[in-house]
C-alpha positions in Angstrom: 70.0 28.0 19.5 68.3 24.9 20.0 66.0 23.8 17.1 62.4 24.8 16.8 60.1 21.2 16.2 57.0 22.9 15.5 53.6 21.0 16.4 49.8 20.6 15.3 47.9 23.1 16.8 44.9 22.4 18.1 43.1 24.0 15.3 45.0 21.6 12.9 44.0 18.4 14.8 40.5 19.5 15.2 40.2 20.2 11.3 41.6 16.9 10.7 39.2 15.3 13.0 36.2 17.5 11.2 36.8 16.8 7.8 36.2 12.7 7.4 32.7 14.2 8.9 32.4 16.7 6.4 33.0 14.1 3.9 30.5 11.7 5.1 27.9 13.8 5.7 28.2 15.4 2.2 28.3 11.9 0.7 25.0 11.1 2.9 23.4 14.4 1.2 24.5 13.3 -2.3 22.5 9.9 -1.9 19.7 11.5 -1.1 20.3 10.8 3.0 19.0 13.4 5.5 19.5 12.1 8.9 22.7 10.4 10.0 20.9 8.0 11.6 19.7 6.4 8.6 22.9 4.6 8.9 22.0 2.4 11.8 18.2 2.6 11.4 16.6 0.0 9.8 14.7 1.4 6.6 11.3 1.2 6.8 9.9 1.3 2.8 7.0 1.3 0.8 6.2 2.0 -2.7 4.7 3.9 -4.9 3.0 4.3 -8.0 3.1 7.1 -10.1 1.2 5.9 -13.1 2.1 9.1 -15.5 5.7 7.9 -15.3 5.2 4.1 -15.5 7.4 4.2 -12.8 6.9 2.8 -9.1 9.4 4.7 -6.4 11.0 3.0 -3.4 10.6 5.5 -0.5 11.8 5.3 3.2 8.7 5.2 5.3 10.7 7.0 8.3 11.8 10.2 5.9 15.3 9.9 6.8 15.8 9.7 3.3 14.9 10.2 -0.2 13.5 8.0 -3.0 15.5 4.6 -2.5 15.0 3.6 -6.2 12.5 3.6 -8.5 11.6 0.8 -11.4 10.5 1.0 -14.8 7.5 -0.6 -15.9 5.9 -1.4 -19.6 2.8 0.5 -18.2 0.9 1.7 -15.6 0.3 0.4 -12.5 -2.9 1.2 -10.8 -2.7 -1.3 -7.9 0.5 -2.3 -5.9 0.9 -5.6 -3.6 4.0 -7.2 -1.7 4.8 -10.6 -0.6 7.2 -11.0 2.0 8.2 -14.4 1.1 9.5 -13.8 -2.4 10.4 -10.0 -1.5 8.5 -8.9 -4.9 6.2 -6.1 -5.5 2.9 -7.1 -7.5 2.2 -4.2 -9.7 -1.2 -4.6 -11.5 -0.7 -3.1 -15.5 -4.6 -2.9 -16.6 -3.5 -0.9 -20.0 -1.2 -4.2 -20.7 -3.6 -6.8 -19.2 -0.4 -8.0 -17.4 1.1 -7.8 -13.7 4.7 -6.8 -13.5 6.5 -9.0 -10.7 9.5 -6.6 -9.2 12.2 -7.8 -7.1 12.4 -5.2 -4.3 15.9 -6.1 -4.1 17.2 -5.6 -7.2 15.3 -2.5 -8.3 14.0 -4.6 -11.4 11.3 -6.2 -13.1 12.1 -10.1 -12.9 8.9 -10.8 -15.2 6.0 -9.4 -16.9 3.1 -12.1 -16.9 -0.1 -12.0 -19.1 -3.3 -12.6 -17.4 -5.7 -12.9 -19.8 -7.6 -9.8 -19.1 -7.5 -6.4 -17.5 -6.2 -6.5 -14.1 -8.6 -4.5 -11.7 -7.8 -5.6 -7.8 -5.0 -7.8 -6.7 -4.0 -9.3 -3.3 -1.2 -12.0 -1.7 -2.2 -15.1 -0.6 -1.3 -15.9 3.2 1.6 -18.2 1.9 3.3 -15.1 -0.2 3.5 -17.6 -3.0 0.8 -16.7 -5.2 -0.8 -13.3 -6.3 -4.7 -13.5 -6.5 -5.3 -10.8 -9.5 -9.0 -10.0 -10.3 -10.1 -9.7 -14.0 -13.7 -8.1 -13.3 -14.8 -8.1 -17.1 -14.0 -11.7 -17.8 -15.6 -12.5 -14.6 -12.1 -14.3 -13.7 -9.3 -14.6 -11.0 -5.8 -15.2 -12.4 -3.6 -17.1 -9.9 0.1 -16.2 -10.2 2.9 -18.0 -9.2 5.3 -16.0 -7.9 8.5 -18.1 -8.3 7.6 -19.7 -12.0 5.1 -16.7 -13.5 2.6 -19.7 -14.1 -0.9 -18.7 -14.4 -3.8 -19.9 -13.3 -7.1 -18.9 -14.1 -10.5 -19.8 -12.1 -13.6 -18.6 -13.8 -16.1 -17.0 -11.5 -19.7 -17.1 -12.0 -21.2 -16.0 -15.3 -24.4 -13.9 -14.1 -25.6 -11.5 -12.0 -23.2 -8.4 -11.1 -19.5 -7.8 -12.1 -17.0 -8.8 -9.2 -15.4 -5.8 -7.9 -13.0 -6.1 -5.6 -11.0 -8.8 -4.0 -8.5 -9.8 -0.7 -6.7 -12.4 0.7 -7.5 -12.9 4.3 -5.0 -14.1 6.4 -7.0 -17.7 8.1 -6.0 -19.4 5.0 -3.1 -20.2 2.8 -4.2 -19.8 -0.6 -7.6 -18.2 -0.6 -9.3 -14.7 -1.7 -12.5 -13.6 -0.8 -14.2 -11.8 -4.3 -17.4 -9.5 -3.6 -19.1 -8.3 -6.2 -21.5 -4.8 -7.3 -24.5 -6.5 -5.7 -22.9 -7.7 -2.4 -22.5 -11.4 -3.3 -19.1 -13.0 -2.3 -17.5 -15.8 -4.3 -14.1 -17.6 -2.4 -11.4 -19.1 -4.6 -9.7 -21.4 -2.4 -6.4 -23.9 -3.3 -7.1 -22.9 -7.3 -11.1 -23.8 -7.1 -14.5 -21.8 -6.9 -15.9 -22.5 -4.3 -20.1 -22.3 -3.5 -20.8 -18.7 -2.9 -21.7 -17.4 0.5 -24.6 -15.3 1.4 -24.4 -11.9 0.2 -24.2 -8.9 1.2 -27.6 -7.0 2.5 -28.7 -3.0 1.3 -27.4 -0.5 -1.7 -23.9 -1.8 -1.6 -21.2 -0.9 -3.8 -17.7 -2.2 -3.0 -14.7 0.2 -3.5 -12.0 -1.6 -2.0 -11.3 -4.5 0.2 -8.0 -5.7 2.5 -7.4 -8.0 4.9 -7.6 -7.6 8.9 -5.3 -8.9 10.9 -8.2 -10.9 13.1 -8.5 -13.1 10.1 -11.0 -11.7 8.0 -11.6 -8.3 5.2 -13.0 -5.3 5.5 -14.8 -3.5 2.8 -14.7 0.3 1.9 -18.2 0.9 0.6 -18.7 4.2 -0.7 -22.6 3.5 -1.5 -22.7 3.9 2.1 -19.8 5.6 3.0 -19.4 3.2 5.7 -16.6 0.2 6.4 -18.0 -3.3 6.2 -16.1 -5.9 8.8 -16.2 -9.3 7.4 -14.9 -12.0 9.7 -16.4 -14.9 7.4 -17.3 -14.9 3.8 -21.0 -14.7 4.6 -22.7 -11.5 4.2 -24.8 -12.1 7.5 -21.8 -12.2 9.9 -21.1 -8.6 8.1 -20.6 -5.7 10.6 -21.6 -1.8 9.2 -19.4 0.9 10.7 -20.4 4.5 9.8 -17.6 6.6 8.5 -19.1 9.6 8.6 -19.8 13.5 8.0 -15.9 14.9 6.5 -15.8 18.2 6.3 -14.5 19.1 2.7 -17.4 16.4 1.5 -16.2 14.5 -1.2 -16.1 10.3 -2.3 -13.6 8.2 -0.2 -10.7 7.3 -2.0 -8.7 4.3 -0.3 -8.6 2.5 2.8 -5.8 0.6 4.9 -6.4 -1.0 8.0 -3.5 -1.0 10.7 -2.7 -4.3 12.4 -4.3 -3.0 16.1 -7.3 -3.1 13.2 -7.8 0.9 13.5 -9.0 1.3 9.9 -8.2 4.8 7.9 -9.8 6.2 4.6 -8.5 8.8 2.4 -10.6 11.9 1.2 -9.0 13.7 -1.6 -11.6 16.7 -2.1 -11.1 17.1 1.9 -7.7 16.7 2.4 -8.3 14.9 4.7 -7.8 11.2 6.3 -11.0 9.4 8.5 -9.5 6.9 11.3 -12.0 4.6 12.7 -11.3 2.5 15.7 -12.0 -1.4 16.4 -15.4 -0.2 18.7 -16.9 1.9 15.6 -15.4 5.9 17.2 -14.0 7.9 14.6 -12.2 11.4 14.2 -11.0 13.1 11.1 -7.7 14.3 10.5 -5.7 16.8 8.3 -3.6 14.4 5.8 -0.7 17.0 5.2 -2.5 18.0 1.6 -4.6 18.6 -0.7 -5.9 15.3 -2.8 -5.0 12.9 -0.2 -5.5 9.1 -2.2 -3.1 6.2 -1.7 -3.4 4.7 1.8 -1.1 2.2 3.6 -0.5 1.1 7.5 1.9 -0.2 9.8 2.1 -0.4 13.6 3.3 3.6 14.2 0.4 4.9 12.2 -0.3 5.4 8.2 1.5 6.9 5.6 -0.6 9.1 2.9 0.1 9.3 -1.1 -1.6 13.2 -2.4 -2.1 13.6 -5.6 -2.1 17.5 -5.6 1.4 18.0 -4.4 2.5 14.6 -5.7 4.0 14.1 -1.8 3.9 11.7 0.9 3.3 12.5 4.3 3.0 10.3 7.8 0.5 10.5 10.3 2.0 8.4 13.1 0.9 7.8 17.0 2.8 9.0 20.1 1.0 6.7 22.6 -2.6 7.7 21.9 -1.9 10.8 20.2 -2.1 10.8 16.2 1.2 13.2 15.5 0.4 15.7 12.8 0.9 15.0 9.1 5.0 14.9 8.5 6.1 15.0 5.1 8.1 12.1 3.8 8.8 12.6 0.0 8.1 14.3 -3.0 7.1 12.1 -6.0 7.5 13.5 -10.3 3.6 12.7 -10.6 0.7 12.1 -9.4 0.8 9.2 -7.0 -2.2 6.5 -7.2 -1.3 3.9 -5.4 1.2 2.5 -2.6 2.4 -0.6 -1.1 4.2 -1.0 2.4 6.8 -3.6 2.8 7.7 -5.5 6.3 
């Protein structure tokens, strides 16, 4: 009888063809991966801070994954920053009147740096070379380098209302526009003060400020529950945009502003997220959450930090249409504040 060479079944060769699939995918779930195609998509990340932990967490913007990485700091950050130049993340430590300077690419802390006060606001200059880091109670911005650490500090002036918050617009290279509790604005510009402009009109009371993409800030004030267009540092060119009636009621908590200049502010007691358009027109959406706080904003929409659930959900546009809230991550803590990188 001739001899019998027995062969792979079909069954075999499949099975053999399944497993190195099995493998990777289990390996992608063990990293935290959960979407193959995180593997040729390009990660999209901010970060966040979660100030109970002294900890600030990488996360993928897109959800395809988990936390990245997260980083260690000597204390809490309350305010967060990114330069693209120097790919660090600015992390304002008020309880160490220090900033910690993290290198988003090494998951580290390259340098803590002493400012010489309590850090309150903080923004990057157009050049990514230099973090602009307000010290409200000593009336004081402290310029960081961002290569050397070097400090320098620029006294503003010595009367009249505490300086509040503070931005970097984007028409120059090394320049922050400072407004104060009483609406008066103060530039720092190439390591000088520089004469005030004309300050802001009405009951103002400055909350946050960022930078547009038209070249000026824009000003969350919640005296007025309204946004506050500034395309020069003078408070007369100043243009008042109503947020509005939320249903849930409740004091705005943050504000990004997306670079087609829709702005968006968070409302924690609401849940809820206010996005107003270019023209003035708003509309109120559901953020995903209860205790919706930490705000930031790319071209496919904005990405919200809650403070309830400690999670992280997306609001991003399909065309005209704002999606509803997908959630991204879930944080240990409390998240207060976030940063999106390029």
């Amino acid at each position: 009888m001739p001899h019998l060479v027995s062969r792979p079944s079909h069954t075999h060769r499949a099975v053999r063809r399944v497993t190195p699939l099995l493998l990777i995918t289990l390996a992608l779930a063990l990293t935290g991966c959960r979407n193959p195609l995180y593997l040729v998509a390009q990660a999209a990340r901010m970060w966040v801070s979660v100030p109970s932990e002294r900890r600030i967490y990488e996360l993928d913007r897109e959800g395809l994954r988990s936390t990245h990485g997260q980083v260690w700091l000597e204390a809490s950050a309350t305010r967060l920053a990114w330069s693209p130049v120097t790919r660090q993340v600015v992390a304002i430590q008020p309880e160490s009147r220090s900033v910690a300077l993290v290198d988003a690419g090494l998951l580290r802390v390259s340098r803590n740096v002493g400012v010489g006060g309590t850090p309150v606001d903080v923004a990057i200059s157009t050049s990514g070379m230099t973090a602009h880091v307000l010290l409200a109670e000593e009336r004081a911005v402290a310029l960081v380098d961002l290569r050397s650490g070097k400090v320098q500090r620029v006294a503003l002036s010595p009367s009249g209302a505490k300086p509040a918050v503070l931005a970097c617009p984007r028409q120059a290279q090394d320049e922050s526009w400072i407004v104060a509790e009483d609406g008066r604005i103060e530039i720092v510009r190439d390591g000088a003060l520089q004469p005030a402009g004309t300050p802001l009109s009405g009951s103002v009371k400055p909350f946050r400020a960022v930078a547009d993409a038209a070249g000026g800030i824009v000003l969350l004030d919640t005296g007025r529950a309204a946004l506050v267009r500034l395309p020069s540092a003078r408070g007369d060119s100043a243009t008042l945009v109503s947020i509005g009636t939320v249903t849930g009621g409740g004091q705005p908590a943050d504000m990004a502003v997306a670079p087609d200049g829709k702005a968006a502010v968070t409302f924690p007691d609401a849940g809820r997220v206010v996005i107003l358009e270019a023209d003035g027109r708003s509309q109120s959406y559901a953020s995903g959450a209860p205790g919706a706080r930490a705000i930031v904003a790319d071209a496919r929409g904005f990405h919200v930090a809650h403070e309830g659930p400690n999670q992280v959900f997306a609001l991003t546009w399909s065309g005209s249409t704002l999606l509803a809230a997908r959630w991204v991550d879930t944080l240990p803590g409390p998240p207060v504040a976030a940063v999106a990188l390029d």
